[in-house]
PDB file of N, H, CA, C and O in Angstrom:
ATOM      1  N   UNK A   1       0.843  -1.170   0.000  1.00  0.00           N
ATOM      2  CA  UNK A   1       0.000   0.000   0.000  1.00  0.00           C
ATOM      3  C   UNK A   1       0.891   1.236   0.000  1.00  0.00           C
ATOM      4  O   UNK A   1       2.058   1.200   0.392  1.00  0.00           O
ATOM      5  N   UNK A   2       0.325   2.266  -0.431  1.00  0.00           N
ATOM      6  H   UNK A   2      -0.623   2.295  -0.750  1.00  0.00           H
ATOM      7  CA  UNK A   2       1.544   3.807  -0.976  1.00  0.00           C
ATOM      8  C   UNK A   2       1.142   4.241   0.681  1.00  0.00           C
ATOM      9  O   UNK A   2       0.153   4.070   1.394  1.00  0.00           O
ATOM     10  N   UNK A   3       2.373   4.837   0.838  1.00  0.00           N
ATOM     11  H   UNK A   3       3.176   4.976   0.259  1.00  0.00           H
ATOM     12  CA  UNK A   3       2.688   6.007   1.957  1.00  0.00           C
ATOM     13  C   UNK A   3       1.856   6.970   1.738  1.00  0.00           C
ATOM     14  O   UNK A   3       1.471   7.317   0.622  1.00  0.00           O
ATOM     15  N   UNK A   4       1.360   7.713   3.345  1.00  0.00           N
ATOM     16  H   UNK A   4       1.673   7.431   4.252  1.00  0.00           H
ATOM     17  CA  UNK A   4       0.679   9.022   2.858  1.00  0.00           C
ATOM     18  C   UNK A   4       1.767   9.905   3.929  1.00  0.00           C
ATOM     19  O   UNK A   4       2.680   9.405   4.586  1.00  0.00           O
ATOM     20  N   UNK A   5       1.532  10.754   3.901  1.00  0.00           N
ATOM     21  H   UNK A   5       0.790  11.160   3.367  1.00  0.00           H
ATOM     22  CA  UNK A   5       1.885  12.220   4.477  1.00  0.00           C
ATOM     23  C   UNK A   5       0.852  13.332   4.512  1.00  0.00           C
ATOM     24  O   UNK A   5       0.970  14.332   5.221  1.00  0.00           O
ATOM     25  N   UNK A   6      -0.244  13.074   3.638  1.00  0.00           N
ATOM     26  H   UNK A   6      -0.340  12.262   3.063  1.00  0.00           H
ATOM     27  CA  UNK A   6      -1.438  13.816   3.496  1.00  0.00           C
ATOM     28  C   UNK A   6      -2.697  13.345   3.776  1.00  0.00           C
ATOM     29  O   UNK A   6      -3.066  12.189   3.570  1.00  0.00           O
ATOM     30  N   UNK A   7      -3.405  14.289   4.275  1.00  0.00           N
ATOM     31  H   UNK A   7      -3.106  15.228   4.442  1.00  0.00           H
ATOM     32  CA  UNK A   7      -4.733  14.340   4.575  1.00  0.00           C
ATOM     33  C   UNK A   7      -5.629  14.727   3.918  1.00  0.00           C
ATOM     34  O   UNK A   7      -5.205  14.671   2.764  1.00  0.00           O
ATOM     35  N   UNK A   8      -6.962  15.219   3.902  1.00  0.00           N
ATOM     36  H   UNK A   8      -7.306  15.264   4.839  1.00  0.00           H
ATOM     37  CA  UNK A   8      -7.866  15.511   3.520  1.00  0.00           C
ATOM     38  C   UNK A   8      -8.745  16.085   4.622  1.00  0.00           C
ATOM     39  O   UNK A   8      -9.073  15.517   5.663  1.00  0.00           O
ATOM     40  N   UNK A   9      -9.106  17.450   4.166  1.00  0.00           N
ATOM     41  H   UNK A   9      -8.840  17.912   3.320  1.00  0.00           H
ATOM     42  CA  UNK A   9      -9.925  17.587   5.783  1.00  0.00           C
ATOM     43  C   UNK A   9     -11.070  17.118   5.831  1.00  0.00           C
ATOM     44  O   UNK A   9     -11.523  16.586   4.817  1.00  0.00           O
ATOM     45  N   UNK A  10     -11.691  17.175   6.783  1.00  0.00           N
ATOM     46  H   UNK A  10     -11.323  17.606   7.607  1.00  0.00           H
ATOM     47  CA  UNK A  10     -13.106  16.507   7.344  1.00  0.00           C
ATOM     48  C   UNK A  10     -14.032  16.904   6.227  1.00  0.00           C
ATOM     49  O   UNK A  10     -14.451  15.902   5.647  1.00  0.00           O
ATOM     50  N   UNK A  11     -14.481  18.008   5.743  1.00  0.00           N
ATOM     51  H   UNK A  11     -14.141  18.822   6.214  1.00  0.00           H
ATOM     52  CA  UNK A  11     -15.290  18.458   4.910  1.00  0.00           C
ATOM     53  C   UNK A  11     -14.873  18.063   3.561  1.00  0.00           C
ATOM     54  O   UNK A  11     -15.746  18.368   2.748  1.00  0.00           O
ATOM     55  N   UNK A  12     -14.091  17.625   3.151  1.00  0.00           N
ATOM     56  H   UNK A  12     -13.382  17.377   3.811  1.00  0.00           H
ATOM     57  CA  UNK A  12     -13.605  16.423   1.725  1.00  0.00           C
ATOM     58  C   UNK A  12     -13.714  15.109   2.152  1.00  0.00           C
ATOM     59  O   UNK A  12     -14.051  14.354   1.241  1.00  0.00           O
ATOM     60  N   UNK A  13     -13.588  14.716   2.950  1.00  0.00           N
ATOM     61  H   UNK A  13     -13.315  15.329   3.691  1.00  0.00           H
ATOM     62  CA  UNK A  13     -13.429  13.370   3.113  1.00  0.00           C
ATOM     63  C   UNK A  13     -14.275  12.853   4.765  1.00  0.00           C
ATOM     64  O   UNK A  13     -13.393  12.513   5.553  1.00  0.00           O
ATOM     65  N   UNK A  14     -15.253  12.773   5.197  1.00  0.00           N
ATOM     66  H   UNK A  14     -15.969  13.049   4.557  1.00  0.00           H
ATOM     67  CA  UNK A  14     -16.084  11.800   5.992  1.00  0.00           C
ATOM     68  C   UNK A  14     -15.092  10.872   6.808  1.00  0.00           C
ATOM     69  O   UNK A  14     -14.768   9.718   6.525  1.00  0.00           O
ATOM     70  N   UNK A  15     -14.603  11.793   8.100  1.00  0.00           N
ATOM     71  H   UNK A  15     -14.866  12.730   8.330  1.00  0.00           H
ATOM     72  CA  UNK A  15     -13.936  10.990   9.155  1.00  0.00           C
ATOM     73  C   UNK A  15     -14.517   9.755   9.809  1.00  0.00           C
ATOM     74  O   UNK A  15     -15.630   9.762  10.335  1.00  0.00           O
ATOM     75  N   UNK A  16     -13.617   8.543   9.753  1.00  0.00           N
ATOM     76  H   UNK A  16     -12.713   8.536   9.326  1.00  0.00           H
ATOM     77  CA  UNK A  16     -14.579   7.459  10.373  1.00  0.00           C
ATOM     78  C   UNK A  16     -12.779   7.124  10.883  1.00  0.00           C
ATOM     79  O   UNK A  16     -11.834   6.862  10.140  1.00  0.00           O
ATOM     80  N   UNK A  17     -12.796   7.258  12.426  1.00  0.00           N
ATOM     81  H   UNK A  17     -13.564   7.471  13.030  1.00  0.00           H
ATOM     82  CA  UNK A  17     -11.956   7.139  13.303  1.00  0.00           C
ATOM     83  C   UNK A  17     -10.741   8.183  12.810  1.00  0.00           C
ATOM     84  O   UNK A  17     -11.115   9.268  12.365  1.00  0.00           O
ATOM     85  N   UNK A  18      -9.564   7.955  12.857  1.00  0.00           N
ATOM     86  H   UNK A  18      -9.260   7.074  13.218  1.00  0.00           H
ATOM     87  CA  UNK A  18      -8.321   9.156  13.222  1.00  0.00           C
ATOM     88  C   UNK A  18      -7.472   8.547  11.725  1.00  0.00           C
ATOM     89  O   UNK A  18      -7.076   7.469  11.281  1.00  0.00           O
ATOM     90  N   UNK A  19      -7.498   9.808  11.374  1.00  0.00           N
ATOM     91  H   UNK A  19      -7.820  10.684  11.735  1.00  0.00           H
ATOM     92  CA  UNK A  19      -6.544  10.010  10.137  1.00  0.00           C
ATOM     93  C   UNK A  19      -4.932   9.821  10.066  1.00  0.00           C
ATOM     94  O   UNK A  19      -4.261  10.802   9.747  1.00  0.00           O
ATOM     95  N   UNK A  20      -4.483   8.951  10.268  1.00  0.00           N
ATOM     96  H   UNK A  20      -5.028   8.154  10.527  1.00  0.00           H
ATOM     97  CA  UNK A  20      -3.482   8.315  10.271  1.00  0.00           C
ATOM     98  C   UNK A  20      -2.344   8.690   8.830  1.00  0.00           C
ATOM     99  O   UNK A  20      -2.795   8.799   7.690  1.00  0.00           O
ATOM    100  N   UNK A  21      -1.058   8.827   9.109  1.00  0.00           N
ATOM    101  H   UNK A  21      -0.691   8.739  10.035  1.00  0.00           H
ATOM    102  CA  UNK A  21      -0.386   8.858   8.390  1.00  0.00           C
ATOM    103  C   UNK A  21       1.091   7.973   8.456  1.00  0.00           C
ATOM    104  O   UNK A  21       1.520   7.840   9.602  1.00  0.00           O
ATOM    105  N   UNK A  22       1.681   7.531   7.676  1.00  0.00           N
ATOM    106  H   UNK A  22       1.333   7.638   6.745  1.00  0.00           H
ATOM    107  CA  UNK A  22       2.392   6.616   7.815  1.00  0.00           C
ATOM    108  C   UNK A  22       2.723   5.822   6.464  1.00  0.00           C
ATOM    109  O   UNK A  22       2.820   6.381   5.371  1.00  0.00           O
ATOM    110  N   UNK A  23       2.939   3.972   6.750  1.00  0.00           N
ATOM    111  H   UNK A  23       2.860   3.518   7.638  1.00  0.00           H
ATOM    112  CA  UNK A  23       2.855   3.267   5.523  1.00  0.00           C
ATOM    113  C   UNK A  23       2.029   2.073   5.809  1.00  0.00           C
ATOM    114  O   UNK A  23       1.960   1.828   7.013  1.00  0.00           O
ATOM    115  N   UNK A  24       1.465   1.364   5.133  1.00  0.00           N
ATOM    116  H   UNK A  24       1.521   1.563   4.155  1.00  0.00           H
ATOM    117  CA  UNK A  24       0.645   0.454   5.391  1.00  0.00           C
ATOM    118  C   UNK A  24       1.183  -0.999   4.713  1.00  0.00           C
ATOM    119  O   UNK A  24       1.147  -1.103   3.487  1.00  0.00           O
ATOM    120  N   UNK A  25       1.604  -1.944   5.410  1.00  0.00           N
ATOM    121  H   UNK A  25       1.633  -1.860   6.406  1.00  0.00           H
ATOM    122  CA  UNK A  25       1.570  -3.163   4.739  1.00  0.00           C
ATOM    123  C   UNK A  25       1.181  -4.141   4.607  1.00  0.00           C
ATOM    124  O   UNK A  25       1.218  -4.899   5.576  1.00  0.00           O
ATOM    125  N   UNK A  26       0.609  -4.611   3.324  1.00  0.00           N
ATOM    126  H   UNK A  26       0.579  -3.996   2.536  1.00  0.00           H
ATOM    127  CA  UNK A  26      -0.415  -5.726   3.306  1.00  0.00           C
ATOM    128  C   UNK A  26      -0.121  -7.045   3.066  1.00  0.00           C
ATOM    129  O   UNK A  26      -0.180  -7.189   1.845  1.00  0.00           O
ATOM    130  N   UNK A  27       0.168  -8.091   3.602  1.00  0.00           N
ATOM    131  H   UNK A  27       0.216  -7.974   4.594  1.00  0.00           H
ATOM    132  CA  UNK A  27       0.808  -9.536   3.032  1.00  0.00           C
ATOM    133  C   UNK A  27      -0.167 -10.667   3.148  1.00  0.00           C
ATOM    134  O   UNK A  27      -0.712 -11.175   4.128  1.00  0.00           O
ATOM    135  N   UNK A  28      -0.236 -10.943   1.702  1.00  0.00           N
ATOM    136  H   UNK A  28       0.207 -10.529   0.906  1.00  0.00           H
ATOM    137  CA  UNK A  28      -1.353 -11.874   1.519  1.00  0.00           C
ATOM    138  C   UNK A  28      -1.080 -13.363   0.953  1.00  0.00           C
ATOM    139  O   UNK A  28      -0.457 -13.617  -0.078  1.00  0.00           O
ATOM    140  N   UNK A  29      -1.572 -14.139   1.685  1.00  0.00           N
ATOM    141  H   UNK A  29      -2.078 -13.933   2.522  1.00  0.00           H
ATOM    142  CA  UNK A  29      -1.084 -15.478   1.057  1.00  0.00           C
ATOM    143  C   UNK A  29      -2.558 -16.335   1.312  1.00  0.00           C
ATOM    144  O   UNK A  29      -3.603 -15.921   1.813  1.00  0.00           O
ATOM    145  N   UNK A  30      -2.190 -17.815   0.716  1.00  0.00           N
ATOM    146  H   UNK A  30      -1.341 -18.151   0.308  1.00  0.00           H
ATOM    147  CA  UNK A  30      -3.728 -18.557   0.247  1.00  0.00           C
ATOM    148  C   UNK A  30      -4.298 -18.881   1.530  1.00  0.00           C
ATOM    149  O   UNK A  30      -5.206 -19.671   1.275  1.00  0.00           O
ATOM    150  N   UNK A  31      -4.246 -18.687   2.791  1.00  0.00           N
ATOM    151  H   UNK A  31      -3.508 -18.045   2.998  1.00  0.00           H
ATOM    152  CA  UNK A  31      -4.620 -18.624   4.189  1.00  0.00           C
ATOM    153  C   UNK A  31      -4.815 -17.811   5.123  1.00  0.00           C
ATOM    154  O   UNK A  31      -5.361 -18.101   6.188  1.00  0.00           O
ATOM    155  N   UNK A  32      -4.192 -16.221   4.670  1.00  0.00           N
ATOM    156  H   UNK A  32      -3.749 -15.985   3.805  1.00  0.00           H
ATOM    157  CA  UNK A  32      -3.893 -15.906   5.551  1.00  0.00           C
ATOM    158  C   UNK A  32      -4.018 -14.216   5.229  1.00  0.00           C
ATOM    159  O   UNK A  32      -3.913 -14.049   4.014  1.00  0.00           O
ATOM    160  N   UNK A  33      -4.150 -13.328   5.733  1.00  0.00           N
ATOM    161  H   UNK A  33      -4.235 -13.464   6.720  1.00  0.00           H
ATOM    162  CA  UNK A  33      -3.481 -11.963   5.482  1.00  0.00           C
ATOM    163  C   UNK A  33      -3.440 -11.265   7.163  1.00  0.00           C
ATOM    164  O   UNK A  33      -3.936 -11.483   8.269  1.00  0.00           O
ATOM    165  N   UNK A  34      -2.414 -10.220   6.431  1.00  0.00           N
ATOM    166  H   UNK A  34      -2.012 -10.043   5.533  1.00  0.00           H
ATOM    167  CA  UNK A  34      -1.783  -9.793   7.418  1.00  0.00           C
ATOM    168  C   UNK A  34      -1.575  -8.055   7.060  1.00  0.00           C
ATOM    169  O   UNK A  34      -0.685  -7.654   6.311  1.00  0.00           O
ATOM    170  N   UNK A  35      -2.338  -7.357   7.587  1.00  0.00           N
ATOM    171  H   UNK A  35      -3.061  -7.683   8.196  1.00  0.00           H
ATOM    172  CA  UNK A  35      -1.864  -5.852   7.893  1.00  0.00           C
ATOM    173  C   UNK A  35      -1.227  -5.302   8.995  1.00  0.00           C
ATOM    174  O   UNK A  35      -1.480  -5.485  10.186  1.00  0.00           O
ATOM    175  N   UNK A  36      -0.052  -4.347   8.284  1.00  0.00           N
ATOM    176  H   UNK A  36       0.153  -4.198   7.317  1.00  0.00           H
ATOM    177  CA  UNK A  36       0.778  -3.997   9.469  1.00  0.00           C
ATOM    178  C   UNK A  36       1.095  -2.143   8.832  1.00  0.00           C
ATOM    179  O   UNK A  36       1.424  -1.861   7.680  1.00  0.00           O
ATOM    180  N   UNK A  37       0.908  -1.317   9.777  1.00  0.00           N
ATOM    181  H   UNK A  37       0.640  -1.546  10.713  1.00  0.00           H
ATOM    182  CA  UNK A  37       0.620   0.063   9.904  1.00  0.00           C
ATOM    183  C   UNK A  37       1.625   0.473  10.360  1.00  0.00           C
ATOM    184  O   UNK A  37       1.752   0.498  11.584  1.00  0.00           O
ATOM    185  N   UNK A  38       2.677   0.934   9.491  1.00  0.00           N
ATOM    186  H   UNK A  38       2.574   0.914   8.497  1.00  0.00           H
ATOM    187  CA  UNK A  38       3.827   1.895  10.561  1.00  0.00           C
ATOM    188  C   UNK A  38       3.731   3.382  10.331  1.00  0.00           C
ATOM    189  O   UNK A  38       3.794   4.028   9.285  1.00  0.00           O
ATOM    190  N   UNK A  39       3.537   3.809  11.762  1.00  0.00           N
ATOM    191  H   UNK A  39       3.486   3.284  12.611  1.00  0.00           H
ATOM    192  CA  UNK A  39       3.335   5.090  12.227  1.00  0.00           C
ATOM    193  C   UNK A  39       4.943   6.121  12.719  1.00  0.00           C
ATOM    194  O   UNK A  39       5.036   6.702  13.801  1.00  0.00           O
ATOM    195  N   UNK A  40       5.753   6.124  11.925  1.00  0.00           N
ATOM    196  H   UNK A  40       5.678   5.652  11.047  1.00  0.00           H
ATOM    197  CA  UNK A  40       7.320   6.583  13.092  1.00  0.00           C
ATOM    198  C   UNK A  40       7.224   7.768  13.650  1.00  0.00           C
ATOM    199  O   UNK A  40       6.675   8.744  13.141  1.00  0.00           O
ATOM    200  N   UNK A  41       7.668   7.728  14.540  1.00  0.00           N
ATOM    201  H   UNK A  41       8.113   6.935  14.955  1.00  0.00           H
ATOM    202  CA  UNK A  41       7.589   9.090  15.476  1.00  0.00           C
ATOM    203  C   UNK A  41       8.172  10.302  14.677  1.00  0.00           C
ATOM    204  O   UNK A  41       9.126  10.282  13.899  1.00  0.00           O
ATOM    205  N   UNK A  42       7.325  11.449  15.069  1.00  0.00           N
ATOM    206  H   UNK A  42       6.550  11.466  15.700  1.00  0.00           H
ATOM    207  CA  UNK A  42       7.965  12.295  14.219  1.00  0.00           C
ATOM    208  C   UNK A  42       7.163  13.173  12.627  1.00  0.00           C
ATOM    209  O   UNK A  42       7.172  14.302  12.137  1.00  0.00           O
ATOM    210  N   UNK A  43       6.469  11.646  12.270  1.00  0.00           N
ATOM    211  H   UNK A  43       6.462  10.728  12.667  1.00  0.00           H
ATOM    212  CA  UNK A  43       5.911  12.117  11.283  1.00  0.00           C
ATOM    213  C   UNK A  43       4.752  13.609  11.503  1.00  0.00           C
ATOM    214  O   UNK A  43       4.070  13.841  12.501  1.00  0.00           O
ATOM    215  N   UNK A  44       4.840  14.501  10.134  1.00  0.00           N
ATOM    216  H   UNK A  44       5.394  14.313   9.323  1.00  0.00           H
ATOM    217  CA  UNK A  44       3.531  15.232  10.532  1.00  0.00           C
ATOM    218  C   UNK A  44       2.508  14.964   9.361  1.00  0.00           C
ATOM    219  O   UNK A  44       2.699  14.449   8.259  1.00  0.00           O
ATOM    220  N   UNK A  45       1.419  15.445   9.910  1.00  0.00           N
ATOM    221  H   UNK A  45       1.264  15.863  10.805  1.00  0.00           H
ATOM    222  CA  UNK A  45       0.256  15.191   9.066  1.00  0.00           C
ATOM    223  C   UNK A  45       0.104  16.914   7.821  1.00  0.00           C
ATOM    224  O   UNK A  45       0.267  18.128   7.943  1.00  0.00           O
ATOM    225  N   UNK A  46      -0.056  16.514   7.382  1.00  0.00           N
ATOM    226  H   UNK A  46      -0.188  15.528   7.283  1.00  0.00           H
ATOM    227  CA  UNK A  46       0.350  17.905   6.089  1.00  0.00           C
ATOM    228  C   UNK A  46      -1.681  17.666   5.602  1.00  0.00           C
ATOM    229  O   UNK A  46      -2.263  16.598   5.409  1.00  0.00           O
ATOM    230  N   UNK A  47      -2.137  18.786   5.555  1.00  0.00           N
ATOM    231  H   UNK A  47      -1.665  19.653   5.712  1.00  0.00           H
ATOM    232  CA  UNK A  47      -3.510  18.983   5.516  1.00  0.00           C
ATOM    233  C   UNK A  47      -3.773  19.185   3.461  1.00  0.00           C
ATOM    234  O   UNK A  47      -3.897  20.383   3.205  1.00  0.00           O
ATOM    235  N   UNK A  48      -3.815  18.743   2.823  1.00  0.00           N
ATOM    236  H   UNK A  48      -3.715  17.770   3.031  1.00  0.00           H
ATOM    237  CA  UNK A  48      -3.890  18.935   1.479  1.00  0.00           C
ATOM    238  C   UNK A  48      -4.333  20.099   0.790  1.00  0.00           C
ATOM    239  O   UNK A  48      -3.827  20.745  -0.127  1.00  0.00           O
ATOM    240  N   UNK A  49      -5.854  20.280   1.716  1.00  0.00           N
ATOM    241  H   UNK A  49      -6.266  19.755   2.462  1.00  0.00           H
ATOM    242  CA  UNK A  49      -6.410  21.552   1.511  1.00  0.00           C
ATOM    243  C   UNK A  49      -5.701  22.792   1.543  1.00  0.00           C
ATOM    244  O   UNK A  49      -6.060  23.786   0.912  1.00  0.00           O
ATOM    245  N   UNK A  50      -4.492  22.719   2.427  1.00  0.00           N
ATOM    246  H   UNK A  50      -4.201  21.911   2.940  1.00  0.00           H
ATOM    247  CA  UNK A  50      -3.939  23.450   2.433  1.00  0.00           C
ATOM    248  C   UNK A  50      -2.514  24.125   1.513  1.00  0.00           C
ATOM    249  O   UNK A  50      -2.095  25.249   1.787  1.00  0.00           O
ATOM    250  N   UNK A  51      -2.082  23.545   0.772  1.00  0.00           N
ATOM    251  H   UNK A  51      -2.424  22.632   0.550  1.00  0.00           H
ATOM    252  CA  UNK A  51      -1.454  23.441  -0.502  1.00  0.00           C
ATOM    253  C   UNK A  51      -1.738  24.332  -1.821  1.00  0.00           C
ATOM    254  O   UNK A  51      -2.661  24.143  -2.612  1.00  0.00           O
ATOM    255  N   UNK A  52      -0.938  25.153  -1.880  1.00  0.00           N
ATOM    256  H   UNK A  52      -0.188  25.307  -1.237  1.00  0.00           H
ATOM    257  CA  UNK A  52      -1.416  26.291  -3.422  1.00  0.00           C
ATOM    258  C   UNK A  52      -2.387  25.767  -4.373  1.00  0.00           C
ATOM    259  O   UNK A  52      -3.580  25.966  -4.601  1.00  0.00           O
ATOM    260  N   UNK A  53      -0.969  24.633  -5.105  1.00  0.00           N
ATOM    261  H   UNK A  53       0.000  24.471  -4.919  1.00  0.00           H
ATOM    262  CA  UNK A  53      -1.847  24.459  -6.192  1.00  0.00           C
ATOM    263  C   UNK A  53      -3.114  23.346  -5.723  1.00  0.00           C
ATOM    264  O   UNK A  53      -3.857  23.181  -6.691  1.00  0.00           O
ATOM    265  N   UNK A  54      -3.540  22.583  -4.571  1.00  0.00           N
ATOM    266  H   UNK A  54      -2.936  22.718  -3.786  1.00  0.00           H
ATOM    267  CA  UNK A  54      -4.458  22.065  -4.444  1.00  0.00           C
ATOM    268  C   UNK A  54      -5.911  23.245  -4.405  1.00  0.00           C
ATOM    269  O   UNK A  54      -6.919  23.148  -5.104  1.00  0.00           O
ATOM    270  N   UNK A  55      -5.649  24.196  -3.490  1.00  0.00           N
ATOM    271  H   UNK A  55      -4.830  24.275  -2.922  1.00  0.00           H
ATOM    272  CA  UNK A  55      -6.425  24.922  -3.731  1.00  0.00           C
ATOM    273  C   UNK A  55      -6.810  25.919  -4.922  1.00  0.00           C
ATOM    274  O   UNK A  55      -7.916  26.459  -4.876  1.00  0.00           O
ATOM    275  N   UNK A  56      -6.103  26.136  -5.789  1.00  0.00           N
ATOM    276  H   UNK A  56      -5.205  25.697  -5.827  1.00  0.00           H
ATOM    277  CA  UNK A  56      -6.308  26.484  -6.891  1.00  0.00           C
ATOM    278  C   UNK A  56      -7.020  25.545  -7.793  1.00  0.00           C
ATOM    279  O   UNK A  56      -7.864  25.968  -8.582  1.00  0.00           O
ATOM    280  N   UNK A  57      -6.746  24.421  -7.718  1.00  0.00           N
ATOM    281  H   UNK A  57      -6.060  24.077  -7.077  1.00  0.00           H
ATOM    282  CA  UNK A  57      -7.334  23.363  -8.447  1.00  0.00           C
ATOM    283  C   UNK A  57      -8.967  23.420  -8.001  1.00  0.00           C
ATOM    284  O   UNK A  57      -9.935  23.596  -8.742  1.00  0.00           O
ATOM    285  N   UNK A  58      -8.946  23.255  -6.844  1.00  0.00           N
ATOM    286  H   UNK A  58      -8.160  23.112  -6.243  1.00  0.00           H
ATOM    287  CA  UNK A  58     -10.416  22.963  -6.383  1.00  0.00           C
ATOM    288  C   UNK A  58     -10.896  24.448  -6.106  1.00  0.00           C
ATOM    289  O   UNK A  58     -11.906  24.321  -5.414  1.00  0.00           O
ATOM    290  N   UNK A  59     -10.660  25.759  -6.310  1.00  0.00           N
ATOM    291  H   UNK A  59      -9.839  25.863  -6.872  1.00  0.00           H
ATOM    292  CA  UNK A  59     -11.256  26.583  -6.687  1.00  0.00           C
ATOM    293  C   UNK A  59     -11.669  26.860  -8.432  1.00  0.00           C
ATOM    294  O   UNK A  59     -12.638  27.552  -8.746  1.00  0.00           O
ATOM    295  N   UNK A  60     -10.943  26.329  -9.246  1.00  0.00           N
ATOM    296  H   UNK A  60     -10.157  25.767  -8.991  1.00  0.00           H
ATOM    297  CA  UNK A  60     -10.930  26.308 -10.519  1.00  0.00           C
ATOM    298  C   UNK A  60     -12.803  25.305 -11.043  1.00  0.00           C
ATOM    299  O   UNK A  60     -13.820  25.643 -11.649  1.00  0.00           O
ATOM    300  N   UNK A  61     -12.271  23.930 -10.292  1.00  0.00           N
ATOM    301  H   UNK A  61     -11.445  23.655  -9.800  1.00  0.00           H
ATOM    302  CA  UNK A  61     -13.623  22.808 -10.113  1.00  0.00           C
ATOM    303  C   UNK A  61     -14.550  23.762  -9.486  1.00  0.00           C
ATOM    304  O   UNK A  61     -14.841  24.476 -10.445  1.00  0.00           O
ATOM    305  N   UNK A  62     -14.986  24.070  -8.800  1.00  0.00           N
ATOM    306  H   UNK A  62     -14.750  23.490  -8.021  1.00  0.00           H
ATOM    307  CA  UNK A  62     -15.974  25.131  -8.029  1.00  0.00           C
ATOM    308  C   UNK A  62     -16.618  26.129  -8.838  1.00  0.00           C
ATOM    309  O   UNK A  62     -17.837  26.263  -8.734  1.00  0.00           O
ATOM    310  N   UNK A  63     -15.795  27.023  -9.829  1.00  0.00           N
ATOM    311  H   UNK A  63     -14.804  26.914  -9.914  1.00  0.00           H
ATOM    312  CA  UNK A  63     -16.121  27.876 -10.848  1.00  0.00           C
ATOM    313  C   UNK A  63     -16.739  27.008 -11.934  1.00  0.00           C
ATOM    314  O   UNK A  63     -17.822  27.317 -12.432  1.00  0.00           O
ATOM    315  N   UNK A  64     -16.108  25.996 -12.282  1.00  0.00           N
ATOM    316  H   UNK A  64     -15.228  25.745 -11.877  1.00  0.00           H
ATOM    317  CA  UNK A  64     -16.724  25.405 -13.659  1.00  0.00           C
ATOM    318  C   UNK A  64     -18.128  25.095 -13.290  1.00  0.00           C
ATOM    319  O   UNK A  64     -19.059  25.697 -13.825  1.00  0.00           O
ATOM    320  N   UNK A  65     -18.373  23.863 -12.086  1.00  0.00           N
ATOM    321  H   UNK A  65     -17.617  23.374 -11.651  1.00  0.00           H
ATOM    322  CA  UNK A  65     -19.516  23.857 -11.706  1.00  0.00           C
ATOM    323  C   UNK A  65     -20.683  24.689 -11.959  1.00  0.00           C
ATOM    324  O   UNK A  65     -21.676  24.381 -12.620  1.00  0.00           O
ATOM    325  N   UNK A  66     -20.441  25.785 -11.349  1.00  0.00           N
ATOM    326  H   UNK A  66     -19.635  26.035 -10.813  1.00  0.00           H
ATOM    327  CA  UNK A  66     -21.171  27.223 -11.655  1.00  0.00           C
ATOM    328  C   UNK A  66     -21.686  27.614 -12.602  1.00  0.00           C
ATOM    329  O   UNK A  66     -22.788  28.164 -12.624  1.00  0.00           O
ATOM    330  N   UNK A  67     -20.635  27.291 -13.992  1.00  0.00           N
ATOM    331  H   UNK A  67     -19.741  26.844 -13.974  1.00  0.00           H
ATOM    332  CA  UNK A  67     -21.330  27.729 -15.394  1.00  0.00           C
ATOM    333  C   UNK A  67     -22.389  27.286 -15.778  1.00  0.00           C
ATOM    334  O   UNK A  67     -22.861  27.660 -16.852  1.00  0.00           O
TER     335      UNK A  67
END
C-alpha cells in the first residue's frame, strides 16, 4: 500500500476514526493476510487543503460547476 503524508480535511473526506499517516503493509497469502501500519515518530500530518496548487485546483472545479 503507498505512503501518505497527506490528509484531507473533514469536509472532503467523511472521518470514520483518526486520520493516520504513515505506511501500510499488506501480506497476503492462500490462508492468511496480514496488515501492518507503521506510524514513526515524528511524522507530521500535512492537511492537502492546504497546498497552493491544491487549492487552486479545487477553486478552478468550483467555478466550472457554476457555469
Amino acid at each position: 500500500m503507498p505512503s501518505s503524508a497527506f490528509i484531507l480535511p473533514d469536509d472532503m473526506q467523511t472521518r470514520i476514526g483518526e486520520k493516520l499517516i504513515g505506511i501500510g503493509l499488506l501480506d497476503l497469502s492462500e490462508d492468511a493476510a496480514r496488515f501492518d501500519l507503521w506510524c514513526p515518530n515524528g511524522m507530521r500530518r500535512h492537511d492537502v487543503s492546504t497546498l497552493e496548487f491544491f487549492r487552486a485546483t479545487a477553486e478552478s472545479a468550483t467555478t466550472a460547476q457554476k457555469v
